[in-house]
N, C-alpha and C positions, 0 to 999 in steps of 0.2 A: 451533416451540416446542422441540421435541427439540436441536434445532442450539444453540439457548439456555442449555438446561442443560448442556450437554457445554461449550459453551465458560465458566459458570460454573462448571462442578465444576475446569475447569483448572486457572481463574484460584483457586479457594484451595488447590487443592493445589498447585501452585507458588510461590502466595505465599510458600510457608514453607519455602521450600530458598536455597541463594544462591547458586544458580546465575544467569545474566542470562537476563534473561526478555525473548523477543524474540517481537517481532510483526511479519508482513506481511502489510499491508495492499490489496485490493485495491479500489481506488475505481470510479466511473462508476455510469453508466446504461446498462447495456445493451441498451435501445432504440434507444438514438442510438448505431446503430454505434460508429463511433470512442471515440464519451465512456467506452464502456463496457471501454476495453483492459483497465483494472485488473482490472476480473473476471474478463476471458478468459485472463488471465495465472495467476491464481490460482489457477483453478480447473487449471491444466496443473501449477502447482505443487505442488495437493494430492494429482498422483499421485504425486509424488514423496517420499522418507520426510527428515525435517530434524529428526531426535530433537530435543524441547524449543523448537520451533519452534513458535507458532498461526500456522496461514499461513488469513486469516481473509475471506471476504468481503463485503465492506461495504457496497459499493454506493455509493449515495445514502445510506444509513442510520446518518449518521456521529455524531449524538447516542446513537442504540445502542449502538453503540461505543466508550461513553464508557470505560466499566469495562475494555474492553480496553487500551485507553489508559493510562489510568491503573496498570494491572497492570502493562505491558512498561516493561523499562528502553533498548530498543533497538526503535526501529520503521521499520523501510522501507515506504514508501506508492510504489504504481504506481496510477498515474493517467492520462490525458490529458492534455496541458500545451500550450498555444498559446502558443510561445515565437519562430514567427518562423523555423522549422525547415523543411527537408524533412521529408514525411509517413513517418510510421515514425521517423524519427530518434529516439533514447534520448536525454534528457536524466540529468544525475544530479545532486541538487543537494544538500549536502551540509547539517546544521543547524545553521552558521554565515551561510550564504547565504539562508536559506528567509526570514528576516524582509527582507529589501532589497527596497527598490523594484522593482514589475517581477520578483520573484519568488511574485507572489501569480498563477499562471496557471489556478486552478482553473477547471474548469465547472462547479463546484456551489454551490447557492445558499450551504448555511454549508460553508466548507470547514474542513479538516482542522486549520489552525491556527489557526482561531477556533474548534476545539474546545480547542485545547489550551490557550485563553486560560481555561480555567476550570479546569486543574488548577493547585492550589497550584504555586509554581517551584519549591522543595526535591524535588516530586515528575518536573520535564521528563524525559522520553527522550530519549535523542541520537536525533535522527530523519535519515533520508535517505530523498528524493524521488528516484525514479527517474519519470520523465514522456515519456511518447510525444507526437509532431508526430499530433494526426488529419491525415485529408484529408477527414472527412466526420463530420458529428457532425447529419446528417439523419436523422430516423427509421428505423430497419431495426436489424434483431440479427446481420446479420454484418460483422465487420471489413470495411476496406478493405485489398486487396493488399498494399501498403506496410504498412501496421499488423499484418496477420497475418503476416505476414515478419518482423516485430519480436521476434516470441512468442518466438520460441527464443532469441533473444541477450536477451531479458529473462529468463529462466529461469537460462541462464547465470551473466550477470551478477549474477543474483540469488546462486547458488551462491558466486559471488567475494566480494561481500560478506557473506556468512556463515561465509565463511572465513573474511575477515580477522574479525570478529567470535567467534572461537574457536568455530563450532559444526561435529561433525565431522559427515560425512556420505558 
């Protein structure tokens, strides 16, 4: 409940600056090993300082979410992605791509851009997918080897497109 407020008090004090207001997002279930990267990514991420960054995680809880969605004008989502990959492998999918066939690789039941099927379009984020290959999306909470080997080039990477996105850090 605490976590709730703090990330609503964000979202109106930011709303009223004009600066870009950037969100990442971390998906999965963390149960299922693998499904859960986005989280484990995240949470490595929020030790790190990304002034004017919500680096947020979501979970499965992506209706929650909604308000953060709708607040960011820039959103990167890490996730799990069954794209046909070696396991660990990064995918990056850019938000020209994310609507095409065969880029709907979520493992959740509503995913991320059939949430964003309900924000007005004057309001879309440029989004980018960043999607890890599981090896294993079997019950358990710790990554699989290839996937936790991912963590730090997702973290990275992460930092790279925050740059090009003007946030300094």
């Amino acid at each position: 409940m605490e976590r709730k407020k703090m990330q609503t008090a964000m979202y109106k004090t930011e709303k009223k600056s004009h600066k870009k207001r950037i969100l990442v997002a971390g998906l999965g279930n963390s149960l299922l090993r693998d499904g859960g990267v986005g989280v484990h990514a995240v949470r490595a991420l929020q030790e790190l300082d990304y002034p004017g960054v919500m680096v947020a995680e979501v979970g499965t809880a992506v209706l929650d979410a909604l308000h953060l969605i709708e607040w960011a004008d820039n959103i990167l989502i890490i996730d799990a992605m069954q794209a046909g990959g070696e396991p660990g492998m990064i995918h990056s999918i850019r938000g020209y791509a994310i609507g095409k066939p065969g880029m709907h690789a979520s493992l959740h039941q509503l995913s991320f851009m059939s949430a964003l099927e309900l924000i007005p379009e004057k309001g879309q984020p440029v989004i980018t997918v960043l999607g890890v290959e599981p090896e294993s999306i079997e019950c358990g909470s710790e990554l699989s080897p290839p996937v936790e080997k991912a963590i730090p080039h997702l973290v990275r990477i992460v930092g790279e497109i925050l740059a090009c996105w003007q946030v300094k850090w």
